[in-house]
C-alpha positions as CSV (number, residue, x, y, z in Angstrom):
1,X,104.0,99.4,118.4
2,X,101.8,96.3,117.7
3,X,100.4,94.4,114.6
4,X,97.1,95.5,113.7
5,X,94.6,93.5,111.5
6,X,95.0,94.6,107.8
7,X,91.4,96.0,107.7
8,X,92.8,98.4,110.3
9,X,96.4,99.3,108.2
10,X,93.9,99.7,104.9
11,X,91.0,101.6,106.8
12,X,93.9,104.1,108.1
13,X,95.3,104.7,105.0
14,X,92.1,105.3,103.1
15,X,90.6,107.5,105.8
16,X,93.2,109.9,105.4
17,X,93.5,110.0,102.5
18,X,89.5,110.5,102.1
19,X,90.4,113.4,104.5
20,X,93.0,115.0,103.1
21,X,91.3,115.0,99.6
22,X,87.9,116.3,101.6
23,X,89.8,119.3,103.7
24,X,90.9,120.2,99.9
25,X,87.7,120.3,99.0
26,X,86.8,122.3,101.4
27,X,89.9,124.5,101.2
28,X,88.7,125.2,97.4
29,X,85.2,126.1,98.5
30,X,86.4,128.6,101.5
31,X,88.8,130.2,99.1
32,X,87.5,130.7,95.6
33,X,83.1,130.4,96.1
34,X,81.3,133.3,97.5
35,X,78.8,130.8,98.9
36,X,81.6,129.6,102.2
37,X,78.0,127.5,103.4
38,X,78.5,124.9,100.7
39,X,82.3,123.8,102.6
40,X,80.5,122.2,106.0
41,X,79.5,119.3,104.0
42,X,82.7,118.2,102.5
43,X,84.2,118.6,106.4
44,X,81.5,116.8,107.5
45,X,81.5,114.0,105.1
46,X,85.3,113.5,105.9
47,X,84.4,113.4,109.4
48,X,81.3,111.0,108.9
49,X,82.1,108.5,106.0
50,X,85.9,107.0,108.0
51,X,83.9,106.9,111.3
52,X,81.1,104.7,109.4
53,X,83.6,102.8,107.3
54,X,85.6,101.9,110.5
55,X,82.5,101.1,113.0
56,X,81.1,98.5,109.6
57,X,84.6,97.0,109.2
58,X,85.1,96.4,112.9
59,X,81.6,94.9,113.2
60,X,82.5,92.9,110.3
61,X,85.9,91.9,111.9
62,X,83.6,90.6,115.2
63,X,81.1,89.1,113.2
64,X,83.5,86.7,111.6
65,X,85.8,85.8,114.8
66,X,83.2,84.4,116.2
């Protein structure tokens, strides 16, 4: 296994965290709220916000090797 950049190690580390607090979330909704709707946007959210934070952070990371 190689190095990676510490953006990476941090990014990785928050993202699943943000996940694993989000699939909670979720979790809670599909188990204790009548209205199961209301849990696609913490899954989405989980999905969405690392995807985002990684594509800004490696544009950033390009941005600044040059």
């Amino acid at each position: 296994m190689g190095t990676y950049p510490l953006w990476k190690r941090f990014w990785l580390l928050l993202s699943v965290i943000w996940v694993v607090v989000s699939g909670l979330n979720a979790a809670t909704i599909l188990a204790f709220s009548e209205e199961t709707d209301k849990a696609w946007r913490p899954i989405a959210l989980g999905v969405a916000v690392p995807a985002l934070a990684y594509l800004v952070l490696w544009a950033w990371a390009r941005w600044k090797a040059r």
